[in-house]
Backbone as a chain_set.jsonl record, in Angstrom:
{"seq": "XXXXXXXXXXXXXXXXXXXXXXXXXXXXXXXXXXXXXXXXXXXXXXXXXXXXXXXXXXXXXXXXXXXXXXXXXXXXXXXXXXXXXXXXXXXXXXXXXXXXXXXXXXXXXXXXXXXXXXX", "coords": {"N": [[252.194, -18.752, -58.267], [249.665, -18.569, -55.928], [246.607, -19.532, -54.893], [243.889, -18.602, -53.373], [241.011, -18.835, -51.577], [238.293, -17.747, -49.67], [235.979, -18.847, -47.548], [232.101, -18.743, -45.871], [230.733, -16.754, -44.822], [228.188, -14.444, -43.724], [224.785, -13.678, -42.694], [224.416, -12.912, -39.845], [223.278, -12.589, -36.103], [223.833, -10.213, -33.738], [225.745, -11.559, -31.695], [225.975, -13.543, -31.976], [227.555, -16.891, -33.975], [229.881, -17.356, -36.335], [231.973, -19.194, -38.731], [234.795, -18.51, -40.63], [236.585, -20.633, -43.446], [239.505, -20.833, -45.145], [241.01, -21.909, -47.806], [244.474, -22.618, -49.105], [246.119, -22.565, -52.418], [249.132, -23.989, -51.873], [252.021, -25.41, -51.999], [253.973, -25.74, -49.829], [252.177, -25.556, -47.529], [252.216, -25.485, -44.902], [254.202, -23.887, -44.199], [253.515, -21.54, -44.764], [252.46, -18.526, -43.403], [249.336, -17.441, -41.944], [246.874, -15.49, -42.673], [244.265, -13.092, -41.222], [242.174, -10.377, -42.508], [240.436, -7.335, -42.136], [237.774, -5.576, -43.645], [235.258, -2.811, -43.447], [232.506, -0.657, -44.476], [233.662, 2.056, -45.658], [235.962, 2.418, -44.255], [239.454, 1.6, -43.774], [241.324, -1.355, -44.704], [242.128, -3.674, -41.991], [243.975, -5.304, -39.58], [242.878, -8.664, -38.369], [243.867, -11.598, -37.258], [246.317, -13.83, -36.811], [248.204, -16.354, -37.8], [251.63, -17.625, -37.461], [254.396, -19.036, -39.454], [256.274, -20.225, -37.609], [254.103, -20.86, -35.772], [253.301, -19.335, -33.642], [250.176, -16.911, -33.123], [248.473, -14.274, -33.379], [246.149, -11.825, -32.3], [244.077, -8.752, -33.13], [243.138, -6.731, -30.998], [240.238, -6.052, -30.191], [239.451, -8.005, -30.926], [240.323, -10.402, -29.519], [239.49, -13.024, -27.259], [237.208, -13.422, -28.473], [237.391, -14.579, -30.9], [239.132, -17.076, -32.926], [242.017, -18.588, -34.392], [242.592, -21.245, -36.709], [244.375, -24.036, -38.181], [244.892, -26.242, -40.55], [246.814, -28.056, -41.798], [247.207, -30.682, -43.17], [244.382, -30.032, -44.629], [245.155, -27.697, -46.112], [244.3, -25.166, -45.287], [242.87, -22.928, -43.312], [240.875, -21.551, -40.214], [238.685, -19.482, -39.102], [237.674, -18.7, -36.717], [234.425, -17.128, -35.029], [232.806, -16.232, -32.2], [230.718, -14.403, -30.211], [229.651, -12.412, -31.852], [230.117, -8.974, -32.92], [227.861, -5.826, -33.614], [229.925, -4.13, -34.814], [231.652, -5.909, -35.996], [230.995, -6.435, -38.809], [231.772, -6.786, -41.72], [234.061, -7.552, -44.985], [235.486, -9.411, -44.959], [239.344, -10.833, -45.74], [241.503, -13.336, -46.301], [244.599, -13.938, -46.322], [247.924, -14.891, -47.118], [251.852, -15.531, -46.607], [254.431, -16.47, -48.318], [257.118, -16.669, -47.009], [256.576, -17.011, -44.409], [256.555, -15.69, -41.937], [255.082, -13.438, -41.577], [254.83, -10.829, -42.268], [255.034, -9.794, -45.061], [252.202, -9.921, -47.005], [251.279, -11.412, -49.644], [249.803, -12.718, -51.064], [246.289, -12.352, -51.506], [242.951, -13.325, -50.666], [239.23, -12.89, -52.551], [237.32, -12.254, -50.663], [235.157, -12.404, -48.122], [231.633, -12.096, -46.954], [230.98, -10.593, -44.054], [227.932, -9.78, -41.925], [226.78, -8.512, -39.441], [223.584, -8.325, -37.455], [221.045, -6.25, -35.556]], "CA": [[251.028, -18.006, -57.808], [249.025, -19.155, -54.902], [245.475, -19.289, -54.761], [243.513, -18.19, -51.847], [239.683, -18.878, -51.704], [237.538, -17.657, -48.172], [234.385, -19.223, -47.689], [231.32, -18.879, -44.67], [230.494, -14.972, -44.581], [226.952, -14.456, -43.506], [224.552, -12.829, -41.624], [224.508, -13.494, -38.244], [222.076, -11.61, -35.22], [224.808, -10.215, -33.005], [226.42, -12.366, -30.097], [226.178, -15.367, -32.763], [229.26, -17.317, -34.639], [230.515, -17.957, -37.883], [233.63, -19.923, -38.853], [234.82, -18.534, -41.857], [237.268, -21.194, -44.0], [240.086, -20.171, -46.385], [242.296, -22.476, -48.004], [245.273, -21.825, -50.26], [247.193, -23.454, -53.262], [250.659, -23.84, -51.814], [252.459, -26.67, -52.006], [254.325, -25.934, -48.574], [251.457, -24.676, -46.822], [252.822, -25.357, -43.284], [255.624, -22.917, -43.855], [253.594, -20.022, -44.677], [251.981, -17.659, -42.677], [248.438, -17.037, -42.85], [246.123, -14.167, -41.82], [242.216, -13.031, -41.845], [241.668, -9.041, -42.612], [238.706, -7.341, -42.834], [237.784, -4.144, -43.955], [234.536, -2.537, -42.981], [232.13, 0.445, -45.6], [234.387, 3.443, -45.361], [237.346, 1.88, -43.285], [240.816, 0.862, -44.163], [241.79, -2.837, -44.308], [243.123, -3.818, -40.904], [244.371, -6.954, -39.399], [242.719, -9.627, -37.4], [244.145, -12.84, -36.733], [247.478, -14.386, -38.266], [249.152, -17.869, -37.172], [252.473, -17.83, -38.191], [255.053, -20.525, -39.789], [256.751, -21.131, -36.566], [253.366, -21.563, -34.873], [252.661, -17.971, -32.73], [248.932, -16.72, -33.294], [248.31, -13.37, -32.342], [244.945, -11.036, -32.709], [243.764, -7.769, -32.917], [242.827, -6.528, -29.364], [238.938, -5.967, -30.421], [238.963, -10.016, -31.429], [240.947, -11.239, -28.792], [239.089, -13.386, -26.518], [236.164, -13.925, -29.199], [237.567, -15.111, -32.369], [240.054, -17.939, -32.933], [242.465, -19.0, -35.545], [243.216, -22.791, -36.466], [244.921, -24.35, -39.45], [244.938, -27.517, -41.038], [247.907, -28.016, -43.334], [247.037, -31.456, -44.228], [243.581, -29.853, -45.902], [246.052, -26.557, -46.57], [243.122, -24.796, -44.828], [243.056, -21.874, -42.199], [239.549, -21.289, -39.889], [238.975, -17.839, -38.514], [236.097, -19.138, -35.092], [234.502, -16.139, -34.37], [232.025, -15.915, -31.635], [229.88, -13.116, -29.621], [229.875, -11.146, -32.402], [229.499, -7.773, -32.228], [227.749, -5.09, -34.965], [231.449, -3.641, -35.374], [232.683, -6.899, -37.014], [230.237, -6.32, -40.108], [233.066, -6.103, -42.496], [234.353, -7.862, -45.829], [236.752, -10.35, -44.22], [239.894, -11.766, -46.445], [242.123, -14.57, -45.872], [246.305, -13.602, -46.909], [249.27, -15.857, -47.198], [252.67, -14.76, -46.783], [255.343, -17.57, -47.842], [258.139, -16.44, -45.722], [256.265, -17.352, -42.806], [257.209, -14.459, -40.986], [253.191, -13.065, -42.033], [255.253, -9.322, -42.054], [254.485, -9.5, -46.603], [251.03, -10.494, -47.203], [251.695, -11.308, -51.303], [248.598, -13.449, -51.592], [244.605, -12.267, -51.17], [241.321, -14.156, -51.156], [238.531, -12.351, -52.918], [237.037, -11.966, -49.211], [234.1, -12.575, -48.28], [231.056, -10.602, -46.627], [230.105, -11.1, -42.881], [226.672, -9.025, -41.906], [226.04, -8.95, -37.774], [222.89, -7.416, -37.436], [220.709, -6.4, -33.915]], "C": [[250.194, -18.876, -56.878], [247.479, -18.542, -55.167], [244.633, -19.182, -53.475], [242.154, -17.976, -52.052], [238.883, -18.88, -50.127], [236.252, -18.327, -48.511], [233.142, -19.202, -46.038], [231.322, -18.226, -44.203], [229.072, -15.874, -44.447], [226.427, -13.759, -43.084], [223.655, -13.166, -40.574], [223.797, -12.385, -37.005], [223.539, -11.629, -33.858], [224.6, -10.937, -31.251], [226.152, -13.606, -30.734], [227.373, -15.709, -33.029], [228.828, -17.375, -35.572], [232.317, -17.999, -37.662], [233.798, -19.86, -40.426], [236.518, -19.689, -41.957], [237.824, -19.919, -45.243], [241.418, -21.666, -46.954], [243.283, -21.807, -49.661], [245.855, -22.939, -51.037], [248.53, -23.978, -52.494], [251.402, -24.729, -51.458], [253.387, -26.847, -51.03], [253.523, -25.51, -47.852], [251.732, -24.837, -45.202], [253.748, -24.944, -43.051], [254.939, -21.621, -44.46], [252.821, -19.598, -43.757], [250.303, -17.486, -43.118], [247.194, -15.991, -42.222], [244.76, -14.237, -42.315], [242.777, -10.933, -41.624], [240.76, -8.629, -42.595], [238.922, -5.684, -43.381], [235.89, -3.766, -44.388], [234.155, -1.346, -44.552], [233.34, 1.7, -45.076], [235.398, 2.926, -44.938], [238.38, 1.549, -44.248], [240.883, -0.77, -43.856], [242.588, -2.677, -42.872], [243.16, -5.315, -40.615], [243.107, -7.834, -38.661], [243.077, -10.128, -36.84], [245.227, -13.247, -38.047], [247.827, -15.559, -37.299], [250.315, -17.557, -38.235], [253.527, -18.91, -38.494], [255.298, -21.463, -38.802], [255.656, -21.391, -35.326], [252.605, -20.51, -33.821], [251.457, -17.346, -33.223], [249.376, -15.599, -32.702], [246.803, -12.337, -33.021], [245.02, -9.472, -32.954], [242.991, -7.489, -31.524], [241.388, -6.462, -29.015], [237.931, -7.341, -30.091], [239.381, -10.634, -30.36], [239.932, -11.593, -27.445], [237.653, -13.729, -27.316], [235.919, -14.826, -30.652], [239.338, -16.134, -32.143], [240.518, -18.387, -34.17], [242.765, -20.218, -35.248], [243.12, -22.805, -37.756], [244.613, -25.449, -39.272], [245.87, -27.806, -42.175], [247.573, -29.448, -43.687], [245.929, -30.951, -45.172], [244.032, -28.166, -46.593], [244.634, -25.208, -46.542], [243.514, -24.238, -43.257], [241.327, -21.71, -41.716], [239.57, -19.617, -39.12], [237.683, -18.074, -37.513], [235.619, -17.875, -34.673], [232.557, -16.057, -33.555], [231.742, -14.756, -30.872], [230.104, -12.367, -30.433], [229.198, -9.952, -32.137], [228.921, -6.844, -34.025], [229.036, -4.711, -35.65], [232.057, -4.447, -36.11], [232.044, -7.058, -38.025], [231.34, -5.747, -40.738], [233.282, -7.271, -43.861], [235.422, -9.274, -44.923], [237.402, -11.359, -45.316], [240.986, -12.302, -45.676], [243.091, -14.127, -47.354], [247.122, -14.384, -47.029], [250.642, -15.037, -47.253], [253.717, -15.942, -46.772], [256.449, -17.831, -46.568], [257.749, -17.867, -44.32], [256.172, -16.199, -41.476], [255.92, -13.405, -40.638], [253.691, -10.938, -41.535], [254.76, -8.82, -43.676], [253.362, -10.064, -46.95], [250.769, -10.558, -49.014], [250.749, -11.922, -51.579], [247.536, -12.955, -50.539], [244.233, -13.076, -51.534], [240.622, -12.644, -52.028], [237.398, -11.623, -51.708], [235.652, -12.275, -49.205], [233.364, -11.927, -46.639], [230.58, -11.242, -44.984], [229.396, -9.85, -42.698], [226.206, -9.078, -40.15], [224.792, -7.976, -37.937], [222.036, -7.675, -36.06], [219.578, -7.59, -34.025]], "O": [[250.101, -20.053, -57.227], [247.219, -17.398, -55.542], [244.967, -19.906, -52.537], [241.882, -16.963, -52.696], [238.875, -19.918, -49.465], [235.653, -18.305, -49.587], [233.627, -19.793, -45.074], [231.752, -18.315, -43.053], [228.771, -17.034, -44.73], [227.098, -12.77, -42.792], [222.495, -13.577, -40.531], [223.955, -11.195, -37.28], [224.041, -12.597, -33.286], [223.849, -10.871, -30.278], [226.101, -14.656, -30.093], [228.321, -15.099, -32.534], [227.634, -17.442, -35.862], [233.238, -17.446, -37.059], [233.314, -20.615, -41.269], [237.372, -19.703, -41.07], [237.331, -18.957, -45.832], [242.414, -22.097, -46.373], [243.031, -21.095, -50.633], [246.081, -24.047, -50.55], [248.843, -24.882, -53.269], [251.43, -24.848, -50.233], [253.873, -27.978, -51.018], [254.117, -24.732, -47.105], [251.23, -24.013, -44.437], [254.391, -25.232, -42.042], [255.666, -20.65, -44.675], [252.359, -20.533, -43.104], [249.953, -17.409, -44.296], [246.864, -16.098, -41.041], [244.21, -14.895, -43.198], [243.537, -10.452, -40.783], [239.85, -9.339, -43.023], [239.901, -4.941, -43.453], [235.317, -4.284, -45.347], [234.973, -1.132, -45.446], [233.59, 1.925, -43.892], [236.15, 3.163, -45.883], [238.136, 1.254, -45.417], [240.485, -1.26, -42.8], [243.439, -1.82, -42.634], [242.589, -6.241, -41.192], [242.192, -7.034, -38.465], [243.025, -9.776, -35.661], [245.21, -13.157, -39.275], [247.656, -15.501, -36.081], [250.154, -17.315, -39.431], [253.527, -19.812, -37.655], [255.001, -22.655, -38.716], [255.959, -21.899, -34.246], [251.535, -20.78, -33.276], [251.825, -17.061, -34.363], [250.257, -15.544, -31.844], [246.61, -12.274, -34.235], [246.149, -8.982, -32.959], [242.172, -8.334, -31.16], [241.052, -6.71, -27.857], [236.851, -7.664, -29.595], [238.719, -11.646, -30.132], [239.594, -10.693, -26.676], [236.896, -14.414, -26.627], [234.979, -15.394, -31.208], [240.307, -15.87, -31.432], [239.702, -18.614, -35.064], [243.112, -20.593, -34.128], [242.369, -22.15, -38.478], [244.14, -25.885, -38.223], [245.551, -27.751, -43.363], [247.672, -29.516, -44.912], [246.094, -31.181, -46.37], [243.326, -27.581, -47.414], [244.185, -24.569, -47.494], [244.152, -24.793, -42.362], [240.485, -21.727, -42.614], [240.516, -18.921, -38.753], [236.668, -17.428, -37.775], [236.367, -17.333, -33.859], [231.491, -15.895, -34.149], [232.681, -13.959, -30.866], [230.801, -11.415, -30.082], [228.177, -9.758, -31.477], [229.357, -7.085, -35.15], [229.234, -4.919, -36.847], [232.934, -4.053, -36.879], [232.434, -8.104, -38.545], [231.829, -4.638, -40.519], [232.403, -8.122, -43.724], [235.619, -8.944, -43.754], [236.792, -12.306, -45.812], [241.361, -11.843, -44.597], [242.824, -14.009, -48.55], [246.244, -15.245, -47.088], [250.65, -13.966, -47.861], [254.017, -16.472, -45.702], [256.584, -18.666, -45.674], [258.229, -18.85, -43.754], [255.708, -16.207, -40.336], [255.842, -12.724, -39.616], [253.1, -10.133, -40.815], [254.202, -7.729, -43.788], [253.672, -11.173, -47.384], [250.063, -9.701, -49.546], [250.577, -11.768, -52.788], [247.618, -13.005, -49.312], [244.678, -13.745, -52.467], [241.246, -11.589, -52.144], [236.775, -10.586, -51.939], [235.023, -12.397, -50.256], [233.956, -11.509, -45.644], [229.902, -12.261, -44.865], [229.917, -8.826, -43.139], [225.242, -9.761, -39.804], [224.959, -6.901, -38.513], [222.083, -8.743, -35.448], [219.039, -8.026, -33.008]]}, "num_chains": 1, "name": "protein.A"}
């Protein structure tokens, strides 16, 4: 079982940052995959931002060009950089793992944690 803990939700006056942290248990953590989700009042979970094993990053089209993913497998630690925010990214935001690598089975959640943009 892998553990998966997000941390550095807030609330932020839109077109600010926050850099939320997540790290995980996993005793190969530079062979899995690892993603940010969010999921908004009313909304469905959707994606964000994933880096995967062999190293390819890719976003959601909303995020892209404002938010950035970076790892750290020596502190087995994923960052999710997200600047100019906008009101729309007021959402729950969790941090996934997917051993594979492949970040197609997302078998490990965080508990998520809350970002707040407000005008």
């Amino acid at each position: 079982q892998v553990q998966v803990v997000e941390s550095g939700g807030g609330l932020v006056q839109a077109g600010g940052s926050l850099r939320l942290s997540c790290t995980a248990s996993a005793q190969t953590f530079e062979k899995y995959a690892m993603g940010w989700f969010r999921q908004a009042p009313g909304k469905e979970r959707e994606f964000v931002a994933a880096w995967r094993g062999h190293g390819a990053r890719n976003y959601r089209d909303s995020v892209t060009g404002r938010f950035t993913i970076s790892r750290d497998n020596a502190k087995k630690a994923v960052y999710l950089q997200m600047n100019s925010l906008k009101l729309e990214d007021t959402a729950v935001y969790y941090c996934a793992t997917d051993p594979t690598g492949l970040g197609l089975r997302w078998n490990f959640w965080g508990q998520g944690t809350q970002v707040t943009v407000s005008l």
